[in-house]
N, C-alpha and C positions, 0 to 999 in steps of 0.2 A: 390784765386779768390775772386772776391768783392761778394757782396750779389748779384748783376745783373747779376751776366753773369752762364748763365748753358751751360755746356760744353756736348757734345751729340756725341757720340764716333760711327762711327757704322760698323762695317768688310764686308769691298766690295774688292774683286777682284783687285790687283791691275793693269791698263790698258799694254798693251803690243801691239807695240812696245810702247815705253816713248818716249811720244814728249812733249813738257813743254804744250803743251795744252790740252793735256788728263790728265799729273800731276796735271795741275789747275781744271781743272774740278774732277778731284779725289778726291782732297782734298774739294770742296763743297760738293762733295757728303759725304764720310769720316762726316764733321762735321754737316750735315745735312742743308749744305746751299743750295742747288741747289731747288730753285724755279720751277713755271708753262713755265718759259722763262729760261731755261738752257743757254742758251749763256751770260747773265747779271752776273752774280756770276765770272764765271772764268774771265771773263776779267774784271770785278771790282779786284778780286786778286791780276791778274798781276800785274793791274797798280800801285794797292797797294804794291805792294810784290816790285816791280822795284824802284819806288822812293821811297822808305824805306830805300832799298840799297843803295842810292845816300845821302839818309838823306833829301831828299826834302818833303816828303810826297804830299797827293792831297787835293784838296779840292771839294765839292761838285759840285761846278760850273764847275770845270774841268771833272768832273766824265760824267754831265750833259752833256756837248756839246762833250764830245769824245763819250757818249752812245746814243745822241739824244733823251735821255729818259726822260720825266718828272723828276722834280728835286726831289716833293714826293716820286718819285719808287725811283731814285738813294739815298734818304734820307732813305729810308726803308730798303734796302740792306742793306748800311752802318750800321744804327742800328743793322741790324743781322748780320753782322760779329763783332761788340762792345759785343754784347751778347753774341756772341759763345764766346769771349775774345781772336782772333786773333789781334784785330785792337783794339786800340787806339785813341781816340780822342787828342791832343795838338792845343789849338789856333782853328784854321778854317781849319785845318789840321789832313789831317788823315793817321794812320801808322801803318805795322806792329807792333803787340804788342814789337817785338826787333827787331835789325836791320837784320834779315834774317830771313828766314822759317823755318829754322833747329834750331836758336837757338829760337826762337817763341816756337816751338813746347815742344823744351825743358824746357822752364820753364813752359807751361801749364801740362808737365808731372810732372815736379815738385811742381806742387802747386796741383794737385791731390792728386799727394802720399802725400801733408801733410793734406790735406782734408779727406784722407783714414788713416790715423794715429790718427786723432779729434776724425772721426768716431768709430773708435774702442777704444780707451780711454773710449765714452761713452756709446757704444754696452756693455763692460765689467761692466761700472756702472750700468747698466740696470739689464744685467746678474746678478748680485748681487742684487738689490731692487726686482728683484723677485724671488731668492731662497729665500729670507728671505721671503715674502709675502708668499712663500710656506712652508716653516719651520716653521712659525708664523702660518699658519692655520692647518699645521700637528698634533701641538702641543696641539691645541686647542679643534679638532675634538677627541681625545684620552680619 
């Protein structure tokens, strides 16, 4: 993951039945996108998520006149799905971070788990600079 994007995991229930429009909306809640306006996130997704698939991506203007939404909110949105790091910026186009949801998901789990392997390389360094800091004042206080 770049230095911008904080990924925000959160355990919600998954909806029942599955309709691809509860999936969308899951998944904004899931990464903590769902806004004051719940209806704007999942179907920014879709649209995102569909011409992904096709390899066309969208653009803001598109985003705009299909949600009737000022171009700042649709601008805004988009920034928070660039942050969560689902979506991608290329050009005036915007895309899945890969060409589907599923493999999306998997490289953000992938780039966790090596963000959680940094972490612990220097949790372990730590761990060590301060047994010493405590060894170092054991010996001192004696």
């Amino acid at each position: 993951m770049s230095n911008t994007e904080k990924l925000v995991i959160r355990t919600i229930a998954r909806p029942a039945p599955e309709k691809k429009e509860d999936l969308l909306e899951w998944f904004c809640d899931v990464f903590d996108l769902a806004g004051r306006n719940d209806d704007v996130e999942p179907i920014m997704l879709m649209e995102i998520a569909g011409n992904s698939l096709s390899g066309s991506g969208v653009t803001s203007k598109y985003l705009n006149s299909k949600l009737e939404l000022p171009r700042s909110t649709v601008i805004y949105h988009l920034n928070r799905f660039i942050y969560s790091g689902l979506v991608i910026r290329k050009g005036r186009k915007y895309y899945l971070r890969s060409n589907d949801m599923a493999s999306t998901i998997e490289e953000l789990q992938s780039e966790v788990s090596r963000a959680f392997d940094r972490l612990i390389l220097f949790a372990e360094k730590l761990d060590r600079m301060m047994e010493s800091d405590l060894n170092g004042k054991g010996r001192k206080s004696r």
